[in-house]
Structures are given as C-alpha cells and as structure tokens.
mmCIF entry with sequence, helices, sheets and N, C-alpha, C, O atoms, coordinates in Angstrom:
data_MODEL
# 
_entry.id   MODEL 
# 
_entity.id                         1 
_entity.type                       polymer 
_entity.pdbx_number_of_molecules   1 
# 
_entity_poly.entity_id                      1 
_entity_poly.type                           'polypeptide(L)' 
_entity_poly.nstd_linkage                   no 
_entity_poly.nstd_monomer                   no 
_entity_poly.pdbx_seq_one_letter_code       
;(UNK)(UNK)(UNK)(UNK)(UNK)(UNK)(UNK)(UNK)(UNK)(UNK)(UNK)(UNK)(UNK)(UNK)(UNK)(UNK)
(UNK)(UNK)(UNK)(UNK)(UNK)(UNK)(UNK)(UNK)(UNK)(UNK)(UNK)(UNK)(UNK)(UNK)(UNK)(UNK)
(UNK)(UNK)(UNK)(UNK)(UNK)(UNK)(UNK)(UNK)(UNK)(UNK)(UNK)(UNK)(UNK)(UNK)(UNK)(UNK)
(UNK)(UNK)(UNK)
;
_entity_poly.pdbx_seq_one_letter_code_can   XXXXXXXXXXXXXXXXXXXXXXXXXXXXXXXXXXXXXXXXXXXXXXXXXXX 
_entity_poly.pdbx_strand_id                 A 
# 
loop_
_entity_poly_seq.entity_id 
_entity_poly_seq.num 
_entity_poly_seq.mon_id 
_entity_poly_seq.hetero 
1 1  UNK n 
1 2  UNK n 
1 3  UNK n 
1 4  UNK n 
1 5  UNK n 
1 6  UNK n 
1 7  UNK n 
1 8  UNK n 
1 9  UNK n 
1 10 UNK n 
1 11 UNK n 
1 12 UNK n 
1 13 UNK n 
1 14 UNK n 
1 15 UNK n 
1 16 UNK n 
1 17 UNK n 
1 18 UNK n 
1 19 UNK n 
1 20 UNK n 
1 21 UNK n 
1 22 UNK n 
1 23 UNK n 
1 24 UNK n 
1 25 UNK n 
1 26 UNK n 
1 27 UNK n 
1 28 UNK n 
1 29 UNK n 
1 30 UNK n 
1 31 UNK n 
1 32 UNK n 
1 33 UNK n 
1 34 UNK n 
1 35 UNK n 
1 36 UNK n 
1 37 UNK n 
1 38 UNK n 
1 39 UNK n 
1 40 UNK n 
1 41 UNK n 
1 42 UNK n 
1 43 UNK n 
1 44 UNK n 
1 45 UNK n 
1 46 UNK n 
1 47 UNK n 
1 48 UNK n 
1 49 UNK n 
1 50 UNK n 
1 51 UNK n 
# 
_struct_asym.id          A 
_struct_asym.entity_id   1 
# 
loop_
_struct_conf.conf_type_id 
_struct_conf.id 
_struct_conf.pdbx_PDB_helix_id 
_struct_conf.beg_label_comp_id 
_struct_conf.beg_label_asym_id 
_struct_conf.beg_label_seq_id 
_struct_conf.pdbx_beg_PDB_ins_code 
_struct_conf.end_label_comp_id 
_struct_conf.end_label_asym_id 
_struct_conf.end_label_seq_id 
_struct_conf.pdbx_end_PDB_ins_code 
_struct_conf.beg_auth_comp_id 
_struct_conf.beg_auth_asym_id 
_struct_conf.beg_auth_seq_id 
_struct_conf.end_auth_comp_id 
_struct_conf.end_auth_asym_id 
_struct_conf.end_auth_seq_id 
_struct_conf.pdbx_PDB_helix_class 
_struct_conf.details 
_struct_conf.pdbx_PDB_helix_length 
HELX_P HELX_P1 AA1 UNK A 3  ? UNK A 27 ? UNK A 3  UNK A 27 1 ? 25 
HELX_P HELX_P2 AA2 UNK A 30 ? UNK A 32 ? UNK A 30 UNK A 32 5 ? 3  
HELX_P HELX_P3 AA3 UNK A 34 ? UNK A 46 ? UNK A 34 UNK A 46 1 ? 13 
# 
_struct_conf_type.id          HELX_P 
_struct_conf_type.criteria    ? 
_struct_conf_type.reference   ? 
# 
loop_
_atom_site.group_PDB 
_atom_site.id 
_atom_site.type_symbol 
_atom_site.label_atom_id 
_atom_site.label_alt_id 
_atom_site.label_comp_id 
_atom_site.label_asym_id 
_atom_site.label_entity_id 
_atom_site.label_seq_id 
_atom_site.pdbx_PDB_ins_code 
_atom_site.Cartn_x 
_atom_site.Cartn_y 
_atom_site.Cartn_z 
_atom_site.occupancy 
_atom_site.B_iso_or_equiv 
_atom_site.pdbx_formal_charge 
_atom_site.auth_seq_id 
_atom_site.auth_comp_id 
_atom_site.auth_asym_id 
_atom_site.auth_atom_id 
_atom_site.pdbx_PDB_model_num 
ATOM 1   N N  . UNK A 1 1  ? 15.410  -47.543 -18.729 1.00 0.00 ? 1  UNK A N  1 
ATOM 2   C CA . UNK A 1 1  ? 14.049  -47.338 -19.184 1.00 0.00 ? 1  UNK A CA 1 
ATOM 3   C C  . UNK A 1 1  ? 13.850  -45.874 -19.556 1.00 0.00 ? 1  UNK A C  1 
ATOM 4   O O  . UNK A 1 1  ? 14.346  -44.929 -18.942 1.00 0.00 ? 1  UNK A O  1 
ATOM 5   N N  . UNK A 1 2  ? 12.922  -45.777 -20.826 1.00 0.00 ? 2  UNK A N  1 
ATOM 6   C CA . UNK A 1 2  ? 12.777  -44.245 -20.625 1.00 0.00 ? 2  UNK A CA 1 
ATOM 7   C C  . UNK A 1 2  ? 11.687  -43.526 -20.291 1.00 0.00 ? 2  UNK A C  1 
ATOM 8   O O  . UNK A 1 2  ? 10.588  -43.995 -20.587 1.00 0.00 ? 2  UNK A O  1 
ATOM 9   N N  . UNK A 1 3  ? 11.750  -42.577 -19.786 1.00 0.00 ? 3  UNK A N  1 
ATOM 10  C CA . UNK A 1 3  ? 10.117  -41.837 -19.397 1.00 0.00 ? 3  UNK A CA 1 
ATOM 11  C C  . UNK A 1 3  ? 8.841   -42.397 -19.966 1.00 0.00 ? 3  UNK A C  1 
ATOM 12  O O  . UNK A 1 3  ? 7.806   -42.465 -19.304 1.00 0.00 ? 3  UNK A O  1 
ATOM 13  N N  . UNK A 1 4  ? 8.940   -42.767 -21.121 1.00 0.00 ? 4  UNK A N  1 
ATOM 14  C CA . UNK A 1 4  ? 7.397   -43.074 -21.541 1.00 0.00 ? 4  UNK A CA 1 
ATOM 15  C C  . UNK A 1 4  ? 6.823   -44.108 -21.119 1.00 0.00 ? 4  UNK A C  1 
ATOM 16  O O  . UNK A 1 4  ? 5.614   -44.307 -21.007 1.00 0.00 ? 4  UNK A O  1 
ATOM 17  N N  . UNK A 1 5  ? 8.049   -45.071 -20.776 1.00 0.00 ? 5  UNK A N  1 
ATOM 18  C CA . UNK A 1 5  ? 7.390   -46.480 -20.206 1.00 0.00 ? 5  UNK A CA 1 
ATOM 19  C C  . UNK A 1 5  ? 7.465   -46.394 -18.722 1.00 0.00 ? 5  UNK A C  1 
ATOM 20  O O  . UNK A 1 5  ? 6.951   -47.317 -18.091 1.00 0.00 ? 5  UNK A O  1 
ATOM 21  N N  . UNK A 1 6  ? 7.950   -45.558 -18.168 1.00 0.00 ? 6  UNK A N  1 
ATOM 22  C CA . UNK A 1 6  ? 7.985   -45.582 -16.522 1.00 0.00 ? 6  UNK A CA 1 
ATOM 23  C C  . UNK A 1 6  ? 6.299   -44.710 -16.432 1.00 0.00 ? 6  UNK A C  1 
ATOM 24  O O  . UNK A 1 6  ? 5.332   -45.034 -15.743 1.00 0.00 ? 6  UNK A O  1 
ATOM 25  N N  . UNK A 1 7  ? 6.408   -43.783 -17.199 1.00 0.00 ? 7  UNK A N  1 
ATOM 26  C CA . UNK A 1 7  ? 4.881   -43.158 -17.144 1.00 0.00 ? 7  UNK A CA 1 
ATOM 27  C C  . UNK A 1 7  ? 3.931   -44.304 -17.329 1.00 0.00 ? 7  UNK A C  1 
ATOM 28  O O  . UNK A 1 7  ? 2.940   -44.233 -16.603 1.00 0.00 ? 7  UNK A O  1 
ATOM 29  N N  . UNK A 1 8  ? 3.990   -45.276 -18.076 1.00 0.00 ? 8  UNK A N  1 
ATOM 30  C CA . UNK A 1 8  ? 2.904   -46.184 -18.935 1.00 0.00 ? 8  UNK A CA 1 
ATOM 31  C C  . UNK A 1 8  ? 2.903   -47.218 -17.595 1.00 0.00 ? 8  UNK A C  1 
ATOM 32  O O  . UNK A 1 8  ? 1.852   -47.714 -17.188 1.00 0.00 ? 8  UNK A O  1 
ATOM 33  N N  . UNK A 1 9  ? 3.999   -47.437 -17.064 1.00 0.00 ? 9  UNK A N  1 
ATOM 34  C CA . UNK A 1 9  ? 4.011   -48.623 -15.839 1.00 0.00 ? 9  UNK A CA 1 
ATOM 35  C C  . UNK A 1 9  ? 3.028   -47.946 -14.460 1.00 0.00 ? 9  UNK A C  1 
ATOM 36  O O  . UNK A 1 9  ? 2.257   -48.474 -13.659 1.00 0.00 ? 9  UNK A O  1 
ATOM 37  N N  . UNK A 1 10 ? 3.533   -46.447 -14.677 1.00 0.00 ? 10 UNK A N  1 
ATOM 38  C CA . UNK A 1 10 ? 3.029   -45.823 -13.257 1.00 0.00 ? 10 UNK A CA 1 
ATOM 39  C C  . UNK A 1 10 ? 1.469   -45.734 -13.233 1.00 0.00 ? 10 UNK A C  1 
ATOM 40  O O  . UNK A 1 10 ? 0.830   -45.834 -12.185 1.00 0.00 ? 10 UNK A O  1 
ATOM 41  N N  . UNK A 1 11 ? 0.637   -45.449 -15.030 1.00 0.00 ? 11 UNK A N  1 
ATOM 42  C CA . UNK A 1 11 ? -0.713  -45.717 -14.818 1.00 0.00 ? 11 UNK A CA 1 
ATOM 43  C C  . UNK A 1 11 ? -1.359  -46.655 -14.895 1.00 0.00 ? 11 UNK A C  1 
ATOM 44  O O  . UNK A 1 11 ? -2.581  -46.613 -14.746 1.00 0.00 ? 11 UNK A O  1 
ATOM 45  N N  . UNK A 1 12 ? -0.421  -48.196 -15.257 1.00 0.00 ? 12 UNK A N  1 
ATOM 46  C CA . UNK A 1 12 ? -0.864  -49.286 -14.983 1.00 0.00 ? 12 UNK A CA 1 
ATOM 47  C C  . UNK A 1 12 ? -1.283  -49.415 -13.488 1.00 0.00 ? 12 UNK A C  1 
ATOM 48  O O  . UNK A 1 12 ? -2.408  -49.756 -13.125 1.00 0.00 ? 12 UNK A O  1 
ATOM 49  N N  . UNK A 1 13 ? -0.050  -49.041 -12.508 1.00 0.00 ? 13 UNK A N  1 
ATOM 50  C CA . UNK A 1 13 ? -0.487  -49.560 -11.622 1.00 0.00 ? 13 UNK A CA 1 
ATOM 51  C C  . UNK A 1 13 ? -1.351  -48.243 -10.735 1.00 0.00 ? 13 UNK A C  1 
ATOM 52  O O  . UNK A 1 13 ? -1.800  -48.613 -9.650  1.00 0.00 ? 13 UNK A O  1 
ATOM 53  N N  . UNK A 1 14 ? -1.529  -47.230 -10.991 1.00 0.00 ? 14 UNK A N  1 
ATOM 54  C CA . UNK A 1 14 ? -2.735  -46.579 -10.638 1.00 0.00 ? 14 UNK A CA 1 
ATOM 55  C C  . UNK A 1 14 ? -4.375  -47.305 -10.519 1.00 0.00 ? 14 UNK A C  1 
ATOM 56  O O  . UNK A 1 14 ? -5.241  -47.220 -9.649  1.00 0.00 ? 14 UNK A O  1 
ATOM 57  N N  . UNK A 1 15 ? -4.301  -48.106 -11.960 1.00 0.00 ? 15 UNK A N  1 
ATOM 58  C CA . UNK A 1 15 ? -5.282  -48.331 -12.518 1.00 0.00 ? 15 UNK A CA 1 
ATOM 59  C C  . UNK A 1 15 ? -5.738  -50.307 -12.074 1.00 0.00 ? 15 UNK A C  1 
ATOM 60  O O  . UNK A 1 15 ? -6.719  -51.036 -12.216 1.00 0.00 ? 15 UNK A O  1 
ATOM 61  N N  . UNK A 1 16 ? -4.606  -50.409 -11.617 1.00 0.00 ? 16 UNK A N  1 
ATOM 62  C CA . UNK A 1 16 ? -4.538  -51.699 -10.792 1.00 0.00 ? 16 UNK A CA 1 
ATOM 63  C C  . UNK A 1 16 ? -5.323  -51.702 -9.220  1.00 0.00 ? 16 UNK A C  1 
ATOM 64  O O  . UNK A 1 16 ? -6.131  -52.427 -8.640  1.00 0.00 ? 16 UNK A O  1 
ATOM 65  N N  . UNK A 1 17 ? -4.542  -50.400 -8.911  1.00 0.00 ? 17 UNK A N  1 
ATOM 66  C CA . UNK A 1 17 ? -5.113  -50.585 -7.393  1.00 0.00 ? 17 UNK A CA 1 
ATOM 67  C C  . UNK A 1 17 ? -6.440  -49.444 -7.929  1.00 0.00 ? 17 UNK A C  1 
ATOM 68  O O  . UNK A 1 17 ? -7.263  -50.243 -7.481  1.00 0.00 ? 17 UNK A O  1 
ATOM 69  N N  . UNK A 1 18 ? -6.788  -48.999 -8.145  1.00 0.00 ? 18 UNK A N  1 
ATOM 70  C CA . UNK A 1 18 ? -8.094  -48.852 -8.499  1.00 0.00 ? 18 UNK A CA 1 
ATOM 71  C C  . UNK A 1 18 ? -9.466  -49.809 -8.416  1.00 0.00 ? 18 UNK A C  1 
ATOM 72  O O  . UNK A 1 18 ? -10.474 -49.667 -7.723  1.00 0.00 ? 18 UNK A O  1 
ATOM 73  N N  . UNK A 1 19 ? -9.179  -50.647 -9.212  1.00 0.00 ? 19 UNK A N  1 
ATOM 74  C CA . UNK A 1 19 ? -9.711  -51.885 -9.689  1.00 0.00 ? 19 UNK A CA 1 
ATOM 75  C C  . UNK A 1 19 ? -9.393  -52.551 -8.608  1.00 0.00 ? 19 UNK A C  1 
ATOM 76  O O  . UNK A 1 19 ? -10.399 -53.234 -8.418  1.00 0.00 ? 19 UNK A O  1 
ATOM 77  N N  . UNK A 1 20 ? -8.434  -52.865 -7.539  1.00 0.00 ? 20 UNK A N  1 
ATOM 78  C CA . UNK A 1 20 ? -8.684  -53.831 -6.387  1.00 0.00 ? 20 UNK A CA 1 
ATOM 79  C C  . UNK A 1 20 ? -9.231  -53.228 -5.145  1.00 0.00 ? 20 UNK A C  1 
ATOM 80  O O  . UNK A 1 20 ? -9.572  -53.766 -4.091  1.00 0.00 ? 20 UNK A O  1 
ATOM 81  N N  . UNK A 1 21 ? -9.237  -51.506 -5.659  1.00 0.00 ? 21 UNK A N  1 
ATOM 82  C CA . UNK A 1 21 ? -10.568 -50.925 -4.291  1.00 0.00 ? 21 UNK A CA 1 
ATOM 83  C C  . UNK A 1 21 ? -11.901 -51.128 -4.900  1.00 0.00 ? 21 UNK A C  1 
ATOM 84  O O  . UNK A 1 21 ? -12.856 -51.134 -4.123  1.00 0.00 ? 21 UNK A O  1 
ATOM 85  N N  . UNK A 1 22 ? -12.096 -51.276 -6.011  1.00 0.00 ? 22 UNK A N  1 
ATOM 86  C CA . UNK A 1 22 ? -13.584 -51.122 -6.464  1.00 0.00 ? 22 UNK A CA 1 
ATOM 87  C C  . UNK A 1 22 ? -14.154 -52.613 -6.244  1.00 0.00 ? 22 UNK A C  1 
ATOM 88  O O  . UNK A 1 22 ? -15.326 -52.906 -6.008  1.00 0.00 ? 22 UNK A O  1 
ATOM 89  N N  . UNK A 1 23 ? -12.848 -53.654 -6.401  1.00 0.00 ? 23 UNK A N  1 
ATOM 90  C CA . UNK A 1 23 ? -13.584 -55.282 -6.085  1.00 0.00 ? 23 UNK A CA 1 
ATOM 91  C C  . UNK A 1 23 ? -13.945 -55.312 -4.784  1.00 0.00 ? 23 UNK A C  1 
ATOM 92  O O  . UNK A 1 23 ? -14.954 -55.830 -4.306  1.00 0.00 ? 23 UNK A O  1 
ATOM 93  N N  . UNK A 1 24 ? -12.814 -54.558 -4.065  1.00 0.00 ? 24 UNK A N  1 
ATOM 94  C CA . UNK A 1 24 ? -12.614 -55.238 -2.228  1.00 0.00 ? 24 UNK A CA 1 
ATOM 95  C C  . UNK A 1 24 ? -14.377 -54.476 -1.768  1.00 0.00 ? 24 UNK A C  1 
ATOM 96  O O  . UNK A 1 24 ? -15.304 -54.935 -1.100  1.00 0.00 ? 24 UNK A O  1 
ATOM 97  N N  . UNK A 1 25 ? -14.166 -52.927 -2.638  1.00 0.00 ? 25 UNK A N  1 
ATOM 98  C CA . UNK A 1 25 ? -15.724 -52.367 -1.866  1.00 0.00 ? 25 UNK A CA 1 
ATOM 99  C C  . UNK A 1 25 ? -16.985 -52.970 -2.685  1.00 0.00 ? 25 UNK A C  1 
ATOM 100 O O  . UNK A 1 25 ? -18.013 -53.002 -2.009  1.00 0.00 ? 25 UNK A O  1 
ATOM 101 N N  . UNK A 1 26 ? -17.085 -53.374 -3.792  1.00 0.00 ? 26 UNK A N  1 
ATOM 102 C CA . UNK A 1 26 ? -18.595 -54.304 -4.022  1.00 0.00 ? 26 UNK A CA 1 
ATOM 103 C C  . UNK A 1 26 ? -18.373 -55.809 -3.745  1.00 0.00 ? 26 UNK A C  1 
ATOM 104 O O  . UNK A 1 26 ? -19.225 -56.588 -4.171  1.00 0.00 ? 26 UNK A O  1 
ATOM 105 N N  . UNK A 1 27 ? -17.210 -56.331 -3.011  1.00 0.00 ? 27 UNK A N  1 
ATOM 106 C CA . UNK A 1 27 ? -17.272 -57.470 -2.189  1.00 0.00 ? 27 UNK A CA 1 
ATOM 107 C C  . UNK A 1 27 ? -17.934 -57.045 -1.042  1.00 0.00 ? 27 UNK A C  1 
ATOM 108 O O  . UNK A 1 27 ? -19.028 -57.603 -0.957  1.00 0.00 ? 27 UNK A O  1 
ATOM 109 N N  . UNK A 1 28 ? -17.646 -56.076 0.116   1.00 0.00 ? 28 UNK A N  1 
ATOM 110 C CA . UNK A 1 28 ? -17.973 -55.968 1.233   1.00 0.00 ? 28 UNK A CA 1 
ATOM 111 C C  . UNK A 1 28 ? -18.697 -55.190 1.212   1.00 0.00 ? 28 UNK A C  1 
ATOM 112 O O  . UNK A 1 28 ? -18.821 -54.624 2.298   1.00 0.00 ? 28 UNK A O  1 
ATOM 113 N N  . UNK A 1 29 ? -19.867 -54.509 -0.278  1.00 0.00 ? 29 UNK A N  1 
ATOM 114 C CA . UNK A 1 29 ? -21.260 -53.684 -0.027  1.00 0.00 ? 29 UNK A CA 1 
ATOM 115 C C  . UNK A 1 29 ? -22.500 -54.957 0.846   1.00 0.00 ? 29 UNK A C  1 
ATOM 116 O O  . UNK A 1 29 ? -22.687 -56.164 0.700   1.00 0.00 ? 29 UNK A O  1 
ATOM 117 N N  . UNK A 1 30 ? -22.997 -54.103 1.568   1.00 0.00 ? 30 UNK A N  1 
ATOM 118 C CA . UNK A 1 30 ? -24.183 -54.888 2.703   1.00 0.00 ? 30 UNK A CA 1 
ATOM 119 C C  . UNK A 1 30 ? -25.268 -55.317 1.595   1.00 0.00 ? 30 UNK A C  1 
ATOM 120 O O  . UNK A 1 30 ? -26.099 -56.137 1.986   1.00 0.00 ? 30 UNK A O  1 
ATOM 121 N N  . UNK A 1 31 ? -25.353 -54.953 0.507   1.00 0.00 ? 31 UNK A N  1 
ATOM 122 C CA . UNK A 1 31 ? -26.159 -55.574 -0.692  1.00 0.00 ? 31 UNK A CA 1 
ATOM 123 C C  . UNK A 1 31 ? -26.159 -57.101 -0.510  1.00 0.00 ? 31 UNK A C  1 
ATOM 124 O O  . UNK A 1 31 ? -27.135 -57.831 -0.340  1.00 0.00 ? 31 UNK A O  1 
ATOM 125 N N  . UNK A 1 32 ? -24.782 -57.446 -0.586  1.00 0.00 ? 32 UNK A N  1 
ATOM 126 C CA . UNK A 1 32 ? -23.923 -58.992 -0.695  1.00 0.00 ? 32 UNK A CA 1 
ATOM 127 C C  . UNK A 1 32 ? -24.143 -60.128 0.416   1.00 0.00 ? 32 UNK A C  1 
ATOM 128 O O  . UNK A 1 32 ? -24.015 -61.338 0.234   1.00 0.00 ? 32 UNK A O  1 
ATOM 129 N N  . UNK A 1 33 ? -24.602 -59.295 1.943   1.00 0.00 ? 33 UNK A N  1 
ATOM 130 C CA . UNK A 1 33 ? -24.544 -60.230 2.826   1.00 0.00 ? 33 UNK A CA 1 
ATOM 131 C C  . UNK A 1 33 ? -25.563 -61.476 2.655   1.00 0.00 ? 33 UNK A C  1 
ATOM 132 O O  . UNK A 1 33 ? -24.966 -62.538 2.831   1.00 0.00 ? 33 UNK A O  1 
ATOM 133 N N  . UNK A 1 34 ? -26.664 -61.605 2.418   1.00 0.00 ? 34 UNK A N  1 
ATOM 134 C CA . UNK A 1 34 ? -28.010 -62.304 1.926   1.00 0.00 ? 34 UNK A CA 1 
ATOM 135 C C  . UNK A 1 34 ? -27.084 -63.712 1.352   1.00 0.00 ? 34 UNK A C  1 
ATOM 136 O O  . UNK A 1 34 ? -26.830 -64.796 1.878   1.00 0.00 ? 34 UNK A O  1 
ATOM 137 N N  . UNK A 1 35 ? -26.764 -63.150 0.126   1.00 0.00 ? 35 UNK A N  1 
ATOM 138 C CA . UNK A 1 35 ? -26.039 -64.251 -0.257  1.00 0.00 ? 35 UNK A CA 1 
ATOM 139 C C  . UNK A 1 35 ? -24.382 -64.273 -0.223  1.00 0.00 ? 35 UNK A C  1 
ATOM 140 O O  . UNK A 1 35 ? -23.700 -64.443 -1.233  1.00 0.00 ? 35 UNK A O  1 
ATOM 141 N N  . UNK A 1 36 ? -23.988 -64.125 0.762   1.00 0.00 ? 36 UNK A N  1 
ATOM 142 C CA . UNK A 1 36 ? -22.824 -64.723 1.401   1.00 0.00 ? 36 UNK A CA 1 
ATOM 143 C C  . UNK A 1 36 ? -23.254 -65.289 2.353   1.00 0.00 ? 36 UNK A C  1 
ATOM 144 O O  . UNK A 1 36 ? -22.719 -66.397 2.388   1.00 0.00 ? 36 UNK A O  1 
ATOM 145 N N  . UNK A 1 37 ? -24.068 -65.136 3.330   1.00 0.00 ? 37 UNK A N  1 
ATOM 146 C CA . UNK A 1 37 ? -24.597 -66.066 4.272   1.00 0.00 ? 37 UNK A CA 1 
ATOM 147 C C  . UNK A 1 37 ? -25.048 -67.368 3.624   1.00 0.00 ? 37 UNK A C  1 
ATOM 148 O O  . UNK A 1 37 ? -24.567 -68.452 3.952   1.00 0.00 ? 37 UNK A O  1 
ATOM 149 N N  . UNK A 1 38 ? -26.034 -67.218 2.647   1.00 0.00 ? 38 UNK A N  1 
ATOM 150 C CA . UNK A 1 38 ? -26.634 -68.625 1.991   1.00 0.00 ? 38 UNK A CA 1 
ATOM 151 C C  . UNK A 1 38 ? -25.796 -69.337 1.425   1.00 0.00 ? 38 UNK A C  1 
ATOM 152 O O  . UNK A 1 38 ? -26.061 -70.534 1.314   1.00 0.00 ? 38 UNK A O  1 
ATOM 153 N N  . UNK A 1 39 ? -24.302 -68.725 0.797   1.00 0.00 ? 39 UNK A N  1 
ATOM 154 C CA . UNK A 1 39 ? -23.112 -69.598 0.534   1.00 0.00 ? 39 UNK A CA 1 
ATOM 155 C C  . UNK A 1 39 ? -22.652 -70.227 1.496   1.00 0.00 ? 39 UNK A C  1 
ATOM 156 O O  . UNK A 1 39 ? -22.670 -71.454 1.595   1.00 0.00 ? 39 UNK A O  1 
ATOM 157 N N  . UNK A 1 40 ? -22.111 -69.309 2.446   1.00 0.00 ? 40 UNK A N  1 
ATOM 158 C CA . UNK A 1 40 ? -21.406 -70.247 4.074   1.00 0.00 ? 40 UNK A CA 1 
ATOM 159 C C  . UNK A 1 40 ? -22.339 -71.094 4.444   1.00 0.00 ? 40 UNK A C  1 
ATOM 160 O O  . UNK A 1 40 ? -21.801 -72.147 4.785   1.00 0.00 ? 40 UNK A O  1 
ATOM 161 N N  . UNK A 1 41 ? -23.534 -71.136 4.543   1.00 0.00 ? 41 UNK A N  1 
ATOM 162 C CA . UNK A 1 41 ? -24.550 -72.534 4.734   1.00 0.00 ? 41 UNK A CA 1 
ATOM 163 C C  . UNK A 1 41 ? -24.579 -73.725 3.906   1.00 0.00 ? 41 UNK A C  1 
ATOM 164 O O  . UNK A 1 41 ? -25.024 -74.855 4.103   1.00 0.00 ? 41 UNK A O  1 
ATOM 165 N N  . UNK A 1 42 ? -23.968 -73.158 2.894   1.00 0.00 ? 42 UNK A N  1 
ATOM 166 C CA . UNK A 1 42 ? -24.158 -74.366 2.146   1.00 0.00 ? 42 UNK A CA 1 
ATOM 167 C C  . UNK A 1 42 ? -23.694 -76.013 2.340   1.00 0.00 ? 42 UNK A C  1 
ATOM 168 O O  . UNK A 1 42 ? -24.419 -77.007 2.285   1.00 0.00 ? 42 UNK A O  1 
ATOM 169 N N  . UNK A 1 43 ? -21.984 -75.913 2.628   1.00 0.00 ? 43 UNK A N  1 
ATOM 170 C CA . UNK A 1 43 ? -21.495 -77.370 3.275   1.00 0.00 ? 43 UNK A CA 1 
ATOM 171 C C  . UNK A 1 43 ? -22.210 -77.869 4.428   1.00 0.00 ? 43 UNK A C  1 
ATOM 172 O O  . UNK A 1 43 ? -22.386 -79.054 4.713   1.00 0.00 ? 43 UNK A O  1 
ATOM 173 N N  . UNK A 1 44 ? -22.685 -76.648 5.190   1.00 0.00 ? 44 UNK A N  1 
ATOM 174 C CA . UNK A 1 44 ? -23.860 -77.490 6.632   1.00 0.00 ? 44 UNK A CA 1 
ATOM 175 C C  . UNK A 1 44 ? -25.203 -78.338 5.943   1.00 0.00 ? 44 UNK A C  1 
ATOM 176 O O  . UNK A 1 44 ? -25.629 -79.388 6.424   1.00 0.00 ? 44 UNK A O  1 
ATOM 177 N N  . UNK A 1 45 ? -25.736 -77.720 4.819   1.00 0.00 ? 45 UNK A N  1 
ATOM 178 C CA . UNK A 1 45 ? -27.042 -78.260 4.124   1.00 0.00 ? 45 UNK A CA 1 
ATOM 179 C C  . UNK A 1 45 ? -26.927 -78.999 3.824   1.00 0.00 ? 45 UNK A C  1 
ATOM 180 O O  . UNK A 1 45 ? -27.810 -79.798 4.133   1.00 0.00 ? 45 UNK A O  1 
ATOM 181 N N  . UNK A 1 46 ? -25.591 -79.631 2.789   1.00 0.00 ? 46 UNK A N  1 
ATOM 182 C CA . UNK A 1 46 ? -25.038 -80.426 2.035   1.00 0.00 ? 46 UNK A CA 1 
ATOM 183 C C  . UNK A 1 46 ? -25.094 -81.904 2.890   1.00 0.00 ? 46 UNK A C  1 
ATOM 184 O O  . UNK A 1 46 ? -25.601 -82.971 2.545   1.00 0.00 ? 46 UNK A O  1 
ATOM 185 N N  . UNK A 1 47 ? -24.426 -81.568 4.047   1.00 0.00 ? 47 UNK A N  1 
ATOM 186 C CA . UNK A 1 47 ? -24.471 -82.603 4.818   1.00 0.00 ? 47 UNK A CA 1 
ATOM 187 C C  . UNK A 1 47 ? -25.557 -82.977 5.689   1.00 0.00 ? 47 UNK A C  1 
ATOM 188 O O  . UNK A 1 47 ? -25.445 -83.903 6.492   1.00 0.00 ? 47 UNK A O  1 
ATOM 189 N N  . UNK A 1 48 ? -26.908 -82.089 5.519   1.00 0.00 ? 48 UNK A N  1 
ATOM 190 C CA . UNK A 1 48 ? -27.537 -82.540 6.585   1.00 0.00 ? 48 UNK A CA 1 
ATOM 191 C C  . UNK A 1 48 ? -28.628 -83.387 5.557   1.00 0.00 ? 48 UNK A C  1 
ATOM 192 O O  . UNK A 1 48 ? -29.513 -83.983 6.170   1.00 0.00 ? 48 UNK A O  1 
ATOM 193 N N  . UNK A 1 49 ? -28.666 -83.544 3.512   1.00 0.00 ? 49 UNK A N  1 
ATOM 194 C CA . UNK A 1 49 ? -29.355 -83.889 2.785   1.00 0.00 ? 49 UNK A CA 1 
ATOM 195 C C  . UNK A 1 49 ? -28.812 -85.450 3.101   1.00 0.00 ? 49 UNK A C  1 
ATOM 196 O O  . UNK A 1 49 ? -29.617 -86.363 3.283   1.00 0.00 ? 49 UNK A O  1 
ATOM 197 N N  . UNK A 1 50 ? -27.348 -85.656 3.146   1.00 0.00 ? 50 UNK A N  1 
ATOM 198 C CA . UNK A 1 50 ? -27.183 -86.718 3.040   1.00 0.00 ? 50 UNK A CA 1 
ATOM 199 C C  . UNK A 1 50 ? -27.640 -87.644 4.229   1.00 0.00 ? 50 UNK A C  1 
ATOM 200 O O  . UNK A 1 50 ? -27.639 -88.801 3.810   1.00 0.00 ? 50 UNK A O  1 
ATOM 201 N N  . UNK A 1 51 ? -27.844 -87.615 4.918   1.00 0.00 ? 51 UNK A N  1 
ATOM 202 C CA . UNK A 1 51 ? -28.019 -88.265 6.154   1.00 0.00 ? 51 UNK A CA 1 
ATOM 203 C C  . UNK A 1 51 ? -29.935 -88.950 6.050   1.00 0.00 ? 51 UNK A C  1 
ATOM 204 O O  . UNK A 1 51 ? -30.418 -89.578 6.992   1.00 0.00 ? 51 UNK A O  1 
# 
C-alpha cells in the first residue's frame, strides 16, 4: 500500500469512531430518557389492551 491510502484509511477510521462517540453520547443524553422509558412500556401496554 502506499502512504496516501494508509493516510486515507487512517482518517476514515478517525472519523468512524468519531461518529460512534457522537451516537453512543446523544443515545445516552438524559434528554432521551422520557422516551426510552415510554418505549420499554410499550410490550407491557400492548398486552394489557388485549385482555
């Protein structure tokens, strides 16, 4: 391989894990909890309509 593509691979993956700290931290901002709770309720609701 020559330098230009080992450079081009190395800011891919800079730019990779970048992008999987910026998902993992506006997954787990306290903004989100509201509705992540009202999701995890949902299969309990689901089943308590049918009945």
């Amino acid at each position: 391989m020559n330098g230009t593509l080992l450079q081009v691979a190395g800011v891919a993956t800079v730019l990779l894990m970048l992008l999987f700290v910026a998902i993992w931290v506006w997954v787990w901002h306290t903004g989100h909890k509201p509705k992540y709770d009202r999701l995890a309720r949902m299969p309990m609701d689901d089943a308590e309509d049918r009945q």
